[in-house]
Each structure stands twice: as structure tokens, then as C-alpha cells.
N, C-alpha and C positions, 0 to 999 in steps of 0.2 A: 816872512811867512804869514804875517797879519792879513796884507794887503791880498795875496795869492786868496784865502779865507775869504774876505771880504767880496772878493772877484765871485768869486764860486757862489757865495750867496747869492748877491746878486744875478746871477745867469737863471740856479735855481727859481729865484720869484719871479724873475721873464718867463722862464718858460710856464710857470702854473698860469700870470695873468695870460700870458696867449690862448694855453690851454683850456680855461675858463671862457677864451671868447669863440672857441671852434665850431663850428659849426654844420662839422662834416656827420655826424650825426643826430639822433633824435631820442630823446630819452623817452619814454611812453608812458604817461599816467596808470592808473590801474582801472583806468575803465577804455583800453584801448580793445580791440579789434581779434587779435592774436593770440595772445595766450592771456589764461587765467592761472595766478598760482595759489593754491590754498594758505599759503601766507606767506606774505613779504619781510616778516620780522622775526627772528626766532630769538629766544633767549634762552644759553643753556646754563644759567644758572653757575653754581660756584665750580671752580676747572679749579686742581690742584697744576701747580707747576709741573712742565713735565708730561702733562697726562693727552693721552688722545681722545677724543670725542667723534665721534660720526652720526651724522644727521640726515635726512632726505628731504626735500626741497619738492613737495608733487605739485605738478602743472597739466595743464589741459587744455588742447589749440580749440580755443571757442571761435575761428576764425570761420572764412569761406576757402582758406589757399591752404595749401602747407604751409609749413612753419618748420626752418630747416637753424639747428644751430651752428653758428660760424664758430667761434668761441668763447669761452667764459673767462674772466678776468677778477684777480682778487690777491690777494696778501702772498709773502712766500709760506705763511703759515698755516694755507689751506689747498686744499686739492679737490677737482670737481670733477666725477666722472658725468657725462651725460649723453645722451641719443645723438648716433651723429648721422641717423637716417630719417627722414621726413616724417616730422610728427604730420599726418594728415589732421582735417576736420574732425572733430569732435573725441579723437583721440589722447590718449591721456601718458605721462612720462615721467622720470623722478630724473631728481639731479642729485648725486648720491655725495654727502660733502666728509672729508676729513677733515677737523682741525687738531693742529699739535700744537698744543702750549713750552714746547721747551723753550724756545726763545722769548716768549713774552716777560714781560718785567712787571706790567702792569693791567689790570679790568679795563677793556677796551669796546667798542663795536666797528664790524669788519665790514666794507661792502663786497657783494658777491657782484661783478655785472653780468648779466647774460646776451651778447650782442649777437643778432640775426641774419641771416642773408636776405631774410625779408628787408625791403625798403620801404618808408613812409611813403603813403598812397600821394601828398600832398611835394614835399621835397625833394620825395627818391633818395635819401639819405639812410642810411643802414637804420635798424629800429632795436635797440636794449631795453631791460628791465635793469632795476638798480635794486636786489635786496638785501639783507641785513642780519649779522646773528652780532651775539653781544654773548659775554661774560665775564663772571667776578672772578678774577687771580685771587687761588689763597696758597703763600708760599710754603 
């Protein structure tokens, strides 16, 4: 049974280092092109076990194109409702987030990613935002 374990780990940390070298997309600084969001970092402060939290995440396509979301990717502990029709120019969008702390054990921070059908002008590569909520577990 050790050895099976052992196996498994190992496949585990191949696939993250592959992972880590992929380069089928483009993560976007916060000074890219596309969207602006009013903040990338949210802290909701002390979450009792158990309890649910909901938040909103607002963005605004400061581009010249639309700005269409593919999908959003994050924890099984959170849920992301968002626009799934063409943010135009200069229009503005929430990302409406649930988190449920029943399963957490511990104070953690989550990422939210938000991946685009837009492509980087330079790679052609799909183009995401990577942001972030955090809170303290008190059991």
C-alpha cells in the first residue's frame, strides 16, 4: 500500500511541475488592457465554521474590444455567478461570489481565476486575472 502512495505522489508533483511550465495561457498583470477590477484582494475577516459569506468582485472592460468571460475557476468552496454576455468598452460587471466555510478546517486564502475568450494580443494565448479573498476560521 506504501509503495501505490508513493506512486501517486509522485504523478501528483509531475503533474503540478508540468503545470507550472504550461504555457498555453497568459496570466495579466493589473495594468493590462481588458479589464479593471476595483480590487484584486478581498479579506472577509473572521468566518465562523460553517457559515456562508457572499461578496461581489466589480470590474470594468477599460479595453477597446469586448471582453467575453469563458469561465471562472476556484475552490469547491466557492461559487461564481458572472456575465456571460459581452462586457463591451467602457462597461462595467460584478462577479457575484459565495463562499461556504463548512468544509474548511483552517484560515486560508483562495484564488478566484477569471479566464477570457479574449487572447493575448502578443501570444494568442487565452488571457486571465488571478484574484483573491482570505479569511480567519474561528471554530
Amino acid at each position: 500500500m506504501r509503495k501505490v502512495y508513493i506512486f501517486f505522489v509522485l504523478v501528483l508533483m509531475a503533474n503540478v511541475i508540468i503545470a507550472q511550465n504550461d504555457t498555453s495561457v497568459v496570466e495579466t498583470d493589473h495594468d493590462t488592457d481588458l479589464l479593471s477590477f476595483e480590487k484584486y484582494s478581498y479579506d472577509l475577516g473572521e468566518v465562523k465554521k460553517g457559515e456562508i459569506k457572499y461578496f461581489d468582485i466589480k470590474f470594468k472592460n477599460t479595453g477597446s474590444e469586448p471582453v467575453i468571460i469563458d469561465f471562472i475557476s476556484s475552490c469547491d468552496c466557492t461559487e461564481v455567478e458572472f456575465p456571460t454576455d459581452a462586457i463591451m468598452p467602457g462597461e462595467s460587471g460584478v462577479l457575484k461570489v459565495k463562499f461556504d466555510s463548512s468544509d474548511k478546517e483552517e484560515s486560508e486564502t483562495t484564488d478566484i481565476d477569471v479566464f477570457l475568450m479574449n487572447k493575448d494580443k502578443e501570444s494568442g494565448t487565452p488571457v486571465y486575472y488571478t484574484l483573491e479573498y482570505s479569511f480567519k476560521l474561528i471554530k
